[in-house]
C-alpha positions in Angstrom: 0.0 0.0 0.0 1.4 3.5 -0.9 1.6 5.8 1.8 0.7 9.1 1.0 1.5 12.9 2.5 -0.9 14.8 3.9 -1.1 18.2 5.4 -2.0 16.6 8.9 0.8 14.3 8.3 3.5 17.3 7.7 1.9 19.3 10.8 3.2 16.0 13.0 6.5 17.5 12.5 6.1 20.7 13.1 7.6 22.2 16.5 4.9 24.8 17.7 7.4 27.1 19.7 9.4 27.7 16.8 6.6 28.3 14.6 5.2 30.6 17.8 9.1 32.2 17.7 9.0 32.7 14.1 5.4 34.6 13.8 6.7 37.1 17.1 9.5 38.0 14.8 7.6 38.4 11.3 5.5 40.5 13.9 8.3 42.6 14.9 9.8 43.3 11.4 6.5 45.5 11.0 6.6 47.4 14.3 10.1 49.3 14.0 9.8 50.8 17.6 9.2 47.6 19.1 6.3 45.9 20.9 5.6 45.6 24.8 4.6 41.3 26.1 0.9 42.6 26.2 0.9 44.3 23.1 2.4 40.7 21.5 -0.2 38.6 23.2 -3.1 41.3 21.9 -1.9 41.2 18.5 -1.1 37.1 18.8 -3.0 35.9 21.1 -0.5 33.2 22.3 -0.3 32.4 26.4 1.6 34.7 28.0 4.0 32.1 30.3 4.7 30.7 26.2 5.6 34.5 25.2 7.4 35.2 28.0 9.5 32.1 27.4 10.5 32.7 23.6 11.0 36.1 24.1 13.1 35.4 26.8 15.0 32.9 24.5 15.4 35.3 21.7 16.5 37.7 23.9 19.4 35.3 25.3 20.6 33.9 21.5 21.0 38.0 20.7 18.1 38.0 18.2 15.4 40.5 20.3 16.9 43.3 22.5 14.6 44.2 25.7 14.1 47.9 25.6 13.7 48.6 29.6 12.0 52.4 29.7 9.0 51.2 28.2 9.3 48.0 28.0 9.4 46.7 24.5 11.1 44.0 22.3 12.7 45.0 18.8 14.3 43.3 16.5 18.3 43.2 16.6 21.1 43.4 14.5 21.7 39.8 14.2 19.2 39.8 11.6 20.6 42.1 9.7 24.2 40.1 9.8 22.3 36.9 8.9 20.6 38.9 5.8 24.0 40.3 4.5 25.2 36.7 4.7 22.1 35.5 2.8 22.9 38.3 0.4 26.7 37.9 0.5 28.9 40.1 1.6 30.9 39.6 -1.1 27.7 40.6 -3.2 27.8 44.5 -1.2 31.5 44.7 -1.4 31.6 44.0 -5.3 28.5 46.4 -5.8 30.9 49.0 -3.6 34.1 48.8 -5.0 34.2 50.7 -8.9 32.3 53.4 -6.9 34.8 53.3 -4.4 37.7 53.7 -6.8 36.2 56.3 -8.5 36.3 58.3 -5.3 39.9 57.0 -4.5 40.8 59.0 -7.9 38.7 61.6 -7.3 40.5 62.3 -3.4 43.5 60.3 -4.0 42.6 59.0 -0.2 42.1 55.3 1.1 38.0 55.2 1.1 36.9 52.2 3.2 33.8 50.1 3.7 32.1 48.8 6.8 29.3 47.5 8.6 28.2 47.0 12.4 28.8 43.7 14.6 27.1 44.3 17.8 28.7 47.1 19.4 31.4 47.8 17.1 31.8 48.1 13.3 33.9 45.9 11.4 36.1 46.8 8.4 34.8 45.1 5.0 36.6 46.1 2.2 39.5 49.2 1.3 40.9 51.2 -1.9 44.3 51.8 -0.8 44.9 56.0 -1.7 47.4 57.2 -4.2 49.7 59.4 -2.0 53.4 57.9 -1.5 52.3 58.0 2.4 48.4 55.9 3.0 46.1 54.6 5.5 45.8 50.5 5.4 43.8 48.6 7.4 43.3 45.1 8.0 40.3 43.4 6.9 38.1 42.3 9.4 39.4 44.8 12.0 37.0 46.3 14.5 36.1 50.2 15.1 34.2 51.8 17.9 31.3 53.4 17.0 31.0 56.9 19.3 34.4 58.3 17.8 34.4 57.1 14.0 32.7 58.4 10.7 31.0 54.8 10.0 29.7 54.3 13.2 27.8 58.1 13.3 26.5 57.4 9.7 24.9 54.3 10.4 23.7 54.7 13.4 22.7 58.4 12.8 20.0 56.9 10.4 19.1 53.5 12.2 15.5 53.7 13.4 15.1 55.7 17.0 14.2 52.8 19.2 17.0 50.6 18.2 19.5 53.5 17.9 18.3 54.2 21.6 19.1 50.8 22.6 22.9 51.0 21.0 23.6 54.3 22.6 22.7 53.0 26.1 25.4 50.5 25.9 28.3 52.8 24.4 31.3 53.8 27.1 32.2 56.3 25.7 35.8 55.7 26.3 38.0 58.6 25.5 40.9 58.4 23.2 42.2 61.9 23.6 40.8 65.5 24.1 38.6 65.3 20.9 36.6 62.0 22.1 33.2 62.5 22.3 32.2 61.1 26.1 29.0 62.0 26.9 25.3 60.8 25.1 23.9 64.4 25.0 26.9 65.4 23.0 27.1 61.9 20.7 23.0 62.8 19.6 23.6 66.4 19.3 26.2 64.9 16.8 23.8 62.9 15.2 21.3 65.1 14.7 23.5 67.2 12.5 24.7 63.9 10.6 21.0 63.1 9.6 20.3 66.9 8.7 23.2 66.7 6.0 23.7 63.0 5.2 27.2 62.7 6.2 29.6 62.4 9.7 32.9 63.6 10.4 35.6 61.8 13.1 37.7 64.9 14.4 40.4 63.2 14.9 38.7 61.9 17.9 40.6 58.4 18.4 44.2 58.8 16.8 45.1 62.6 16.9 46.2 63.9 13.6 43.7 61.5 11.6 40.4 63.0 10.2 37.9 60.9 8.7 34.2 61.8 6.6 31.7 58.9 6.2 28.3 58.3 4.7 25.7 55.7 5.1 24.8 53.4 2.4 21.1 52.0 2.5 19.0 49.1 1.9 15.5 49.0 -0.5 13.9 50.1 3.0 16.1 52.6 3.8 18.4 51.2 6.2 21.7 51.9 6.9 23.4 48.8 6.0 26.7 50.0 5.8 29.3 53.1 5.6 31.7 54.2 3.2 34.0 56.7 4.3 37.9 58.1 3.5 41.0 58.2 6.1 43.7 60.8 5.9 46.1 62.9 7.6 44.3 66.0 9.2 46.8 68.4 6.7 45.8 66.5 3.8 42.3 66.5 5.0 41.7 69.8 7.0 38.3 71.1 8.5 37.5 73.6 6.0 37.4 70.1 3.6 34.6 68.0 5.4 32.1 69.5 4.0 32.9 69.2 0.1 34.3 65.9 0.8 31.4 64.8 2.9 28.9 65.7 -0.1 31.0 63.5 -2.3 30.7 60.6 -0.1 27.1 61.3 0.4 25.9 60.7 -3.6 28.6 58.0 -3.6 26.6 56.2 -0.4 23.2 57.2 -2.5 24.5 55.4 -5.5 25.7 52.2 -4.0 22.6 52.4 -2.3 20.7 52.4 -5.6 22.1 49.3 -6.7 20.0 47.6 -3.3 16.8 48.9 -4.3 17.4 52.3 -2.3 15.3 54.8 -3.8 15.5 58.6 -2.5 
């Protein structure tokens, strides 16, 4: 006799906390500031003692962060590492590179691209500049994110809840006089990212370096990355940021264009 499938046969292997775990998160990619436990069960309608406990879980394996004043669940970054994955990294780091070596030529500067890992960024990719003396990084290397030009462009543009939550876990540490080591200073400093699209680093963790960094975006709009040039503060003085920070930002919008970004 031939056995057949059926859909009450595939339900008998179904696991009804992960499909429970699953729907909170499709749930959650819809609410960008989050949702309280009671506002989850409303919308859901599952017992609470079985939210609590898959929250709880999620929470724990890094894939919800608990926002404590109100109380809320969001969505974390690990979602957005496990997209880039699906959509290679390799796949945002070729669509990056001629439009970083067109700036390269254009500011004869390393320009270098990046993206966050919990509470630092990480280095993706470089275009080594043309001047006898150049910045070059390793690949892979880590950067803070309160004193560098990829860390304020992201997270200048990152949704306000989960910005919030990323802030609230900073230290601030200061590197030398022009570290920025308070939170009412770092979101004054974001404000003014977000009003002209691009960040600066004054030299605010290696003294004589100056960086200028712009976001690069996803279909929705999120920053998904940074692309930003390192140089000597003579080579790259104040007066400069500006003009170089308007290049950056179109470069950002086109490589952003190529995701689906649309402005």
């Amino acid at each position: 006799m031939k056995l057949q499938n059926t859909k009450d046969d595939e339900k008998n292997y179904s696991v009804p906390n992960l499909e429970r775990a699953l729907t909170i998160i499709e749930l959650l990619m819809e609410y960008s500031h989050g949702l309280t436990l009671a506002e989850l069960q409303d919308k859901l309608g599952f017992p609470k003692s079985s939210l609590f406990r898959i929250t709880q879980t999620l929470v724990d394996r890094k894939y919800l962060i608990k926002c404590e004043q109100p109380s809320r669940f969001i969505l974390s970054k690990k979602f957005l590492h496990i997209g880039l994955s699906t959509l290679s990294e390799s796949s945002l780091v070729e669509n990056s590179l001629p439009v970083m070596r067109q700036i390269r030529d254009e500011l004869k500067e390393t320009v270098l691209l990046g993206s966050l890992a919990d509470q630092q960024g990480v280095l993706l990719e470089q275009v080594l500049g043309l001047h006898p003396f150049t910045f070059m990084l390793k690949i892979g290397k880590r950067f803070n994110l309160h004193a560098s030009a990829p860390g304020k462009a992201i997270i200048a543009f990152m949704p306000p809840s989960e910005q919030e939550v990323i802030i609230a876990r900073m230290g601030f540490e200061k590197f030398n006089n022009n570290t920025i080591t308070t939170k009412s200073h770092y979101l004054k400093e974001l404000i003014q990212v977000k009003s002209c699209g691009y960040s600066f680093d004054h030299a605010e963790e290696l003294d004589g370096v100056h960086c200028v960094g712009a976001p690069i975006f996803n279909q929705y709009g999120y920053p998904i990355a940074a692309l930003w040039v390192t140089a000597p503060s003579a080579r790259l003085p104040h007066e400069d940021f500006d003009k170089t920070g308007r290049i950056l930002k179109e470069a950002g919008l086109a490589i952003s264009r190529l995701w689906g970004f649309d402005n």
